[in-house]
C-alpha positions, -999 to 999 in steps of 0.1 A, spaced: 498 238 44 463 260 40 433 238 47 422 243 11 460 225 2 455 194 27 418 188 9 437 184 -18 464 164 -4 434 145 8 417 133 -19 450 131 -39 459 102 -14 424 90 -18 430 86 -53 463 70 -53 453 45 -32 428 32 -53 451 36 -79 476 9 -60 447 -21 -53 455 -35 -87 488 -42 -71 478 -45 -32 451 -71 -39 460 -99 -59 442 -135 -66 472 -165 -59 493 -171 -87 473 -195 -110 471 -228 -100 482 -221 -63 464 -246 -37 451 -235 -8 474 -247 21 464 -260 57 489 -265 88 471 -287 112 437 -289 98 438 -249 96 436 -225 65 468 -218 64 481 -202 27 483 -207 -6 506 -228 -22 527 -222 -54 525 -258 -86 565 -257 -82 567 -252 -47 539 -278 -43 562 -301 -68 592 -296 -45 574 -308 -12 549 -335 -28 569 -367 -16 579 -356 22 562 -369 49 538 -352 63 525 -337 31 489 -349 18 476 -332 -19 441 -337 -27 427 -316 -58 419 -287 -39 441 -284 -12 477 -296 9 480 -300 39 502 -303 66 508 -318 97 528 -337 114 541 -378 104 533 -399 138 544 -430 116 582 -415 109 580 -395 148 583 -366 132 565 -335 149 549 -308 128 577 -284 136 601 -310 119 578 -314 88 576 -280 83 619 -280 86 620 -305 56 598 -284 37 620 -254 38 648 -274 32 631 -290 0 619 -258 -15 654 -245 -12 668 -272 -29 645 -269 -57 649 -230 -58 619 -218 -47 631 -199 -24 647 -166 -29 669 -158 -1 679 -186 31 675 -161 58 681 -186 93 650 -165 106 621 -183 117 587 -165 116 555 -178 128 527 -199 107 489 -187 119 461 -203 111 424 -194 109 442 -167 140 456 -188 157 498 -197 158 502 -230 144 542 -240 146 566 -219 127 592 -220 93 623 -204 77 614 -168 70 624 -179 33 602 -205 28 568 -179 36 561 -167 1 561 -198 -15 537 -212 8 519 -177 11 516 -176 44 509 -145 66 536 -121 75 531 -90 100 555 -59 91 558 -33 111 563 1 104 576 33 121 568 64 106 593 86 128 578 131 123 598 160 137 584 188 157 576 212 125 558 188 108 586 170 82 589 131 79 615 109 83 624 81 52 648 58 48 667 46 18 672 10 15 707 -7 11 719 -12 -26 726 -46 -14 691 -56 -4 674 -86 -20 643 -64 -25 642 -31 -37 675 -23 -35 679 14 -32 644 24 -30 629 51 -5 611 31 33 593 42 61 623 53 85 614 16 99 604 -13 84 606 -51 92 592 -85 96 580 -94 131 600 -126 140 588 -158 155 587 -157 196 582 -123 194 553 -94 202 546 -71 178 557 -43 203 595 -60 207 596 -65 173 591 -29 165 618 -21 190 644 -41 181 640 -29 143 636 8 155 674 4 169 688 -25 140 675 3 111 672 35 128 696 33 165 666 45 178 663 31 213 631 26 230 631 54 256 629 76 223 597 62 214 579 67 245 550 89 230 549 65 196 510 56 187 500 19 191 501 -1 162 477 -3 139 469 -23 109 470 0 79 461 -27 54 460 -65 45 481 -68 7 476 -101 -13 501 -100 -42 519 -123 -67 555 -125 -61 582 -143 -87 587 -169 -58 548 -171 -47 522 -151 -31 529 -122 -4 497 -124 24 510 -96 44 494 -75 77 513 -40 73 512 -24 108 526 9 111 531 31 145 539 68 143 558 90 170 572 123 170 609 128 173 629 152 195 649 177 170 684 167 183 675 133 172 691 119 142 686 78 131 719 62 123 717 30 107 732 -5 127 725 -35 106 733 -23 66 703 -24 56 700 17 51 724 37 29 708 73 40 681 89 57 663 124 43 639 145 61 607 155 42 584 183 42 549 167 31 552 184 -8 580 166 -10 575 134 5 541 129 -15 563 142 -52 582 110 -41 553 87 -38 537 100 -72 569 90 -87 572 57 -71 604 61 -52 586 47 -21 583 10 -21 546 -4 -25 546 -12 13 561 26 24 537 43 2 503 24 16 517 34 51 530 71 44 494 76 32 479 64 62 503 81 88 498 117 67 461 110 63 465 110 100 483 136 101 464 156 83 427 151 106 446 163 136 456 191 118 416 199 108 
């Protein structure tokens, strides 16, 4: 690309991403309560979800709030409350998906106990993703095509790597272990990758509750005898981009929401190193 063609490129991206904060930056679904864990802001709470939970121990709803904590008069710990609430909002179909996966719950910044990776939206609690934006030598980028079979959507264009970081775990090891479970990329391969960074903060309305979601995103440049081979199912093919086309694909909306806001970031990037 000229210089002249990455201004453009530029302020393109500029305007698409201000195009997107209708959908990145949502207010809770209406009537959602906020939610505290332990005395600490916590989420934001969905009417049926908060319908579901409203007679389990451990549960207290005032007009403006529910919290939780844990039920010293049944011995049950906060971990254990938070159990039944999963269980509850699954029975009343709340949830969209059971996933046995625990994630963390953080509070005011600090972690606070943890819950079924399922159970998250409803409550709107905060997620991390992370991201690896994988580039080759001359400058292409690497995306990934999600499964047909994936509850979310299914057969839409990814960042090569994509996933939730899981409960017990750093934000590095997580990025690891999804690099190899999407890509088979193994961790001596992503020696020279760039720390992770936050690349934005998206609030959104979601059919099952409110997504509050830190998307983190690392890039690293790829040897050229490299090639990511999916592990876990989750990807049906992987294409390697030249910018033009990568950026047709985001105007037409083949990247997910998520992939686009961090494509944008790793070219923008991209694009000031080249300057």
């Amino acid at each position: 690309m000229t210089l002249f063609q990455n201004r453009s490129l530029t302020q393109a991206m500029r305007q698409r991403m201000a195009s997107l904060t209708s959908q990145l930056q949502q207010l809770p679904p209406p009537g959602s309560r906020p939610v505290t864990v332990d005395g600490r802001v916590a989420g934001w709470i969905t009417p049926k979800a908060t319908r579901c939970i409203e007679p389990l121990p451990g549960v207290s709803i005032e007009d403006d709030v529910l919290r939780l904590s844990d039920c010293p008069s049944q011995e049950l710990s906060l971990a254990q409350v938070l159990e039944q609430v999963a269980l509850s909002l699954q029975e009343g179909g709340c949830i969209r998906a059971w996933r046995d996966e625990l994630l963390d719950v953080v509070g005011e910044g600090q972690c606070l106990s943890r819950i079924e990776r399922g159970a998250v939206r409803p409550l709107g609690f905060l997620t991390q993703a992370v991201h690896l934006n994988g580039w080759s030598t001359d400058g292409r980028i690497w995306a990934a095509r999600r499964s047909p079979t994936k509850s979310t959507d299914p057969n839409m264009w990814d960042t090569l790597v994509g996933g939730l970081a899981v409960s017990g775990e750093s934000l590095h090891t997580s990025l690891i272990r999804e690099s190899y479970e999407e890509a088979g990329l193994q961790e001596s391969l992503l020696a020279n990758r760039t720390p992770l960074r936050v690349s934005l903060r998206m609030h959104r309305r979601l059919p099952e509750g409110y997504q509050v979601e830190n998307a983190l995103v690392s890039d690293c440049v790829l040897a050229d005898d490299v090639r990511p081979c999916n592990m876990d199912g989750e990807v049906s093919e992987f294409r390697l981009l030249t910018l033009d086309e990568a950026w047709q694909m985001i105007e037409a909306d083949l990247f997910t929401l998520e992939a686009q806001v961090v494509l944008i970031d790793s070219i923008k990037q991209h694009l000031e190193q080249l300057a």
